[in-house]
C-alpha positions in Angstrom: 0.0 0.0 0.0 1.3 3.6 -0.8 1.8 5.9 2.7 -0.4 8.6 3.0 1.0 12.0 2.2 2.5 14.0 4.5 0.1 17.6 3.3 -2.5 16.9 0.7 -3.6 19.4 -0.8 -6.9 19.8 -3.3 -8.0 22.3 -5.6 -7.1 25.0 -2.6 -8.1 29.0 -3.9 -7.5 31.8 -2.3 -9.1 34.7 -3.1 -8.4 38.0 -1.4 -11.4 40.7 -0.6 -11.9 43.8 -3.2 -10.7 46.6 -1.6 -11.6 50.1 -2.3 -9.9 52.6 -4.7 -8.8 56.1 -3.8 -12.1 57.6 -6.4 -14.4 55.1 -4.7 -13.9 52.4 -7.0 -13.8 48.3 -5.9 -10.8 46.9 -7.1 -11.2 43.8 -7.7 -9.8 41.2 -5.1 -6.0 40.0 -6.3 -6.7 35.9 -6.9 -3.4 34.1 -5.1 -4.2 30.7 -5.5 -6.4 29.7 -8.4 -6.8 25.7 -7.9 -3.6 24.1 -6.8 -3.7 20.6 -6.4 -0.6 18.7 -4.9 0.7 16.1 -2.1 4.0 16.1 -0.3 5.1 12.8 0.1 6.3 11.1 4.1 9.8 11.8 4.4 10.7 13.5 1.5 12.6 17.2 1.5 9.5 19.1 -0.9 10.9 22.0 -2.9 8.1 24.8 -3.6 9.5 27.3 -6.7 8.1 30.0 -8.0 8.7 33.9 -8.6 8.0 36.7 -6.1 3.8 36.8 -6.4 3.1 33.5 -7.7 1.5 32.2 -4.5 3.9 30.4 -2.4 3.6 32.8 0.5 -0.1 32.2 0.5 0.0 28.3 0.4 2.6 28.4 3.5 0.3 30.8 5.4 -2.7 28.7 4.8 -0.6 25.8 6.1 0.0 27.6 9.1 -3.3 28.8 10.0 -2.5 32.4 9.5 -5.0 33.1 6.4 -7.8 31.5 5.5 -8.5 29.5 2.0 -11.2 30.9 -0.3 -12.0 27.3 -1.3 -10.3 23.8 -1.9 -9.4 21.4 0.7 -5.7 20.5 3.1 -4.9 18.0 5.0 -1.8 17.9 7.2 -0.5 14.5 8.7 -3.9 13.7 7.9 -5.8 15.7 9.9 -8.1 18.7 8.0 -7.3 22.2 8.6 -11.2 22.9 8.8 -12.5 20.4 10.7 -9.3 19.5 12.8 -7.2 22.7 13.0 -5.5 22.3 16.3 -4.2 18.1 15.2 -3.4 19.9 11.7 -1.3 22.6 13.4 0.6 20.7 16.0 1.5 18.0 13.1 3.4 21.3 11.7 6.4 23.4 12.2 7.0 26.4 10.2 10.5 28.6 10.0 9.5 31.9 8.6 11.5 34.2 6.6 11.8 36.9 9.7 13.1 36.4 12.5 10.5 36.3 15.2 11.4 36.1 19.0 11.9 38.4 21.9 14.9 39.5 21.7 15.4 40.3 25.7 14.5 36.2 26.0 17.3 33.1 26.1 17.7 30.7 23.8 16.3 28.3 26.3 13.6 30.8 27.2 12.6 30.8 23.4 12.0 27.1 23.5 10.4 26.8 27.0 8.1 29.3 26.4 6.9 28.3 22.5 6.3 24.5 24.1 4.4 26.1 26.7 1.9 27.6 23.5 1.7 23.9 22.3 0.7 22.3 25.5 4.0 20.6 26.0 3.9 19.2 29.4 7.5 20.1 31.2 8.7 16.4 31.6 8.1 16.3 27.8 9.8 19.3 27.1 12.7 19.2 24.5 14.6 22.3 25.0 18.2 21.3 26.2 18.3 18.7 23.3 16.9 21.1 20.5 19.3 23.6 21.7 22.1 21.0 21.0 21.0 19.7 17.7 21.2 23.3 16.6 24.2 24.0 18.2 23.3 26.4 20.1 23.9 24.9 23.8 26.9 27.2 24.4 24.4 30.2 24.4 21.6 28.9 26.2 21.3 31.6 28.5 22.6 34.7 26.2 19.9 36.8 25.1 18.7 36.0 22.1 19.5 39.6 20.3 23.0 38.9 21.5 23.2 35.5 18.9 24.5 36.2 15.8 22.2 36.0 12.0 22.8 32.1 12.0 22.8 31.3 15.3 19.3 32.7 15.2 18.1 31.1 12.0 19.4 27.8 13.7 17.0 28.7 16.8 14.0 29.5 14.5 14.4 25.8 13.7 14.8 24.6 17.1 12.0 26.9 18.0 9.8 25.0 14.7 10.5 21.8 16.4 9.7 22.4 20.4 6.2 20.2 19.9 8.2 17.7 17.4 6.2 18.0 14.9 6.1 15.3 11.4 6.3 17.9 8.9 8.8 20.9 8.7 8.6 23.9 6.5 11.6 26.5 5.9 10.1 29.5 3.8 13.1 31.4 2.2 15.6 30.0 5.1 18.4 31.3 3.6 17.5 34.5 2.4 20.5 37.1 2.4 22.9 34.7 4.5 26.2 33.6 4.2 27.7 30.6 2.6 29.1 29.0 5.5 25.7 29.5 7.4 23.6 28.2 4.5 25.6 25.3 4.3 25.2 24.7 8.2 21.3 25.3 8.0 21.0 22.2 5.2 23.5 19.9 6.8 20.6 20.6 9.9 17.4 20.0 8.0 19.2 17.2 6.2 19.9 15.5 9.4 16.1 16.1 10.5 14.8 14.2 7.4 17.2 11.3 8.0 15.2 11.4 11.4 12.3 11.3 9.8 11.1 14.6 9.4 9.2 15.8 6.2 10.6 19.2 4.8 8.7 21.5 2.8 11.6 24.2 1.1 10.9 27.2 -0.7 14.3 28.9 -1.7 15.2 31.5 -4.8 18.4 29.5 -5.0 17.9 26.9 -7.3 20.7 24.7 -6.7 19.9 24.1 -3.3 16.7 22.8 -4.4 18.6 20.7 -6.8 20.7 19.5 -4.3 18.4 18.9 -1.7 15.0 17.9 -3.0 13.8 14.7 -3.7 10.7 16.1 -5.5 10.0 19.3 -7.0 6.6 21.8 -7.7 6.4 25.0 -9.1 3.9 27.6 -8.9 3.5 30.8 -11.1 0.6 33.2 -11.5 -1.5 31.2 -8.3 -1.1 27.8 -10.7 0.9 24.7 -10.3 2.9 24.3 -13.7 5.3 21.6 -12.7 5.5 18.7 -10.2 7.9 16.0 -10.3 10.4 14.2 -8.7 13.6 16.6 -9.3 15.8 14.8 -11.9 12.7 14.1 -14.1 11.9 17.8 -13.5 15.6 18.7 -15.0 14.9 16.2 -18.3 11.8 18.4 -18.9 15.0 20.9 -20.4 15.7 20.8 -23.8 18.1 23.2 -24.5 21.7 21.9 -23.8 24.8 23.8 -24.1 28.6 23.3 -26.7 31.1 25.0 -25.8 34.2 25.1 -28.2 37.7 26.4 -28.7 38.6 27.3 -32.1 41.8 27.7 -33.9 41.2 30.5 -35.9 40.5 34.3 -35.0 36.8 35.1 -35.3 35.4 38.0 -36.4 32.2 37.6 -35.8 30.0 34.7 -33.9 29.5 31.7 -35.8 25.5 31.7 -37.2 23.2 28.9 -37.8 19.2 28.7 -38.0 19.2 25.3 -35.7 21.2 27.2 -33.0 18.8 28.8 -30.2 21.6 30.6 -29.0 25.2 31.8 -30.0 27.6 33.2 -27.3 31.2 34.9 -28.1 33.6 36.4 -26.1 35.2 37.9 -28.8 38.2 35.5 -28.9 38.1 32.0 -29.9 35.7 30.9 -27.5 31.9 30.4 -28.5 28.7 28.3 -26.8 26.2 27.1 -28.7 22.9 26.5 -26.9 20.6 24.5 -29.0 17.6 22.2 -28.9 17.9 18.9 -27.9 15.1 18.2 -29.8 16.5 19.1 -32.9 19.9 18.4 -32.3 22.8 16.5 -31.2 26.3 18.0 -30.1 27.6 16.0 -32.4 25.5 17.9 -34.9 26.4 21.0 -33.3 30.0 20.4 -34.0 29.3 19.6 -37.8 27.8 22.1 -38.6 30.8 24.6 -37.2 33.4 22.6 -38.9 31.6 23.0 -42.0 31.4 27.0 -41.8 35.4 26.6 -41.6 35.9 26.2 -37.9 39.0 24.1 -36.8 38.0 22.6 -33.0 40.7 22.0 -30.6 38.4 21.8 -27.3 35.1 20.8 -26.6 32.8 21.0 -23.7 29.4 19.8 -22.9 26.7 21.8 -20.2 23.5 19.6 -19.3 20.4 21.8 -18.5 19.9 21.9 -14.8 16.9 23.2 -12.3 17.1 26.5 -13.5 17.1 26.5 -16.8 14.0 24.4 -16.5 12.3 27.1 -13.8 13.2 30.0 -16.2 11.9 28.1 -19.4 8.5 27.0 -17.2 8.2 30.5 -15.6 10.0 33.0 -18.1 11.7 34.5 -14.8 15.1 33.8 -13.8 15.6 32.5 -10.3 
């Protein structure tokens, strides 16, 4: 038998209310979700794509009990956000994009007090082992405005995680950060889905989600355009990339109709991007040597995650 998703989600619209224009006008109400239909597998890391607008904000939101669906249906862990809201929510953890905690609290204080708003009864309490997952042991008594940008990123996870919940969402996590503290942020959430945890990403940096997710769905314009598991998702590309070394001096970039794309640096050095579909490299490379070209190097490019999200979405990550 095939597990139960982790979310399901059905036909879910989200329609905002018309507001009123400065002449007295109703403008109409902006339409954020317009029948999205998707479920996150168990134990999968979930990558959620789309451009600034296209209704990723909203879903998460809706998730998290913070605005209400126009129409459709969701289920988290299996419990319905309509007719089981507090099951729904406490099967949930969600690490927003700002960074939301008193300041004049503790680490430890942070954690105590958010497993106090669950219910968490203080033998059940998980705050000294959260605070060591994250790394964060060392300052469990600083104030929390003391702790530098990672350190609290790292305790907006722990602070996610104080009612262990199944399912974990980052939206934007690393957002403006540092290398070194991105790549300690997925080395945590990595080690959370080993444990079982279900992650739900969304992230404008593409190769994360390459690297990281198992399965892939885009959203543009309030409409789910792509949902796959992510290597599938990368075959969907068919524009590849030659990139060759000639012998001679060039005066201008070599021209074909079957080339999508010509690149030149005005030395020797030219990329052809063309369509799989159409071509082959091996093609691509016969059809330079016969305009004259002698080749002394040749590279190949594959298509990866964001060509794909910029072919789907006509935006560039």
């Amino acid at each position: 038998m095939t597990a139960a998703p982790a979310i399901r989600i059905e036909n879910l619209v989200k329609r905002y209310a018309p507001a009123k224009g400065a002449n007295g006008t109703t403008i109409e109400g902006k339409l954020a979700l317009g029948g999205v239909s998707f479920d996150v597998p168990e134990g999968s890391i979930f990558g959620l794509l789309g451009p600034n607008g296209a209704g990723k904000s909203t879903l998460i939101n809706i998730l998290a009990g913070l605005v209400n669906k126009t129409s459709g249906a969701c289920e988290i862990w299996g419990f319905d956000i309509d007719r089981n809201r507090r099951n729904a929510s406490r099967s949930i953890g969600i690490v927003p994009q700002e960074i939301v905690f008193d300041p004049f609290f503790t680490p430890y204080e942070v954690l105590e007090n958010q497993a106090g708003f669950y219910g968490v009864p203080g033998a059940l309490r998980r705050s000294e082992e959260l605070l060591a997952a994250v790394r964060l042991a060392d300052k469990r008594n600083a104030y929390a405005r003391t702790l530098s940008g990672g350190m609290k990123r790292r305790l907006l996870v722990a602070k996610a995680m104080v009612h262990s919940p199944p399912i974990l969402v980052l939206d934007e996590p690393t957002a403006g950060v540092d290398v070194e503290l991105r790549r300690q942020l997925w080395e945590l959430v990595s080690e959370l889905n080993r444990e079982g945890v279900t992650v739900v990403l969304t992230t404008h940096y593409l190769e994360e989600a390459e690297e990281l997710c198992d399965r892939i769905a885009i959203i543009n314009h309030g409409q789910l355009i792509a949902n796959k598991p992510t290597q599938e998702l990368i075959g969907m590309a068919r524009e590849k990339i030659v990139a060759v070394t000639v012998a001679e001096d060039l005066a201008a970039a070599p021209a074909h109709e079957a080339f999508v794309r010509v690149e030149w640096d005005g030395t020797r050095a030219v990329e052809v991007t063309y369509d799989k579909d159409r071509l082959s490299a091996g093609q691509v490379l016969a059809i330079l040597q016969e305009e004259g070209l002698t080749i002394e190097d040749v590279t190949t490019r594959e298509a990866d995650l964001e060509d794909v999200f910029v072919q789907l979405t006509g935006t560039a990550g």
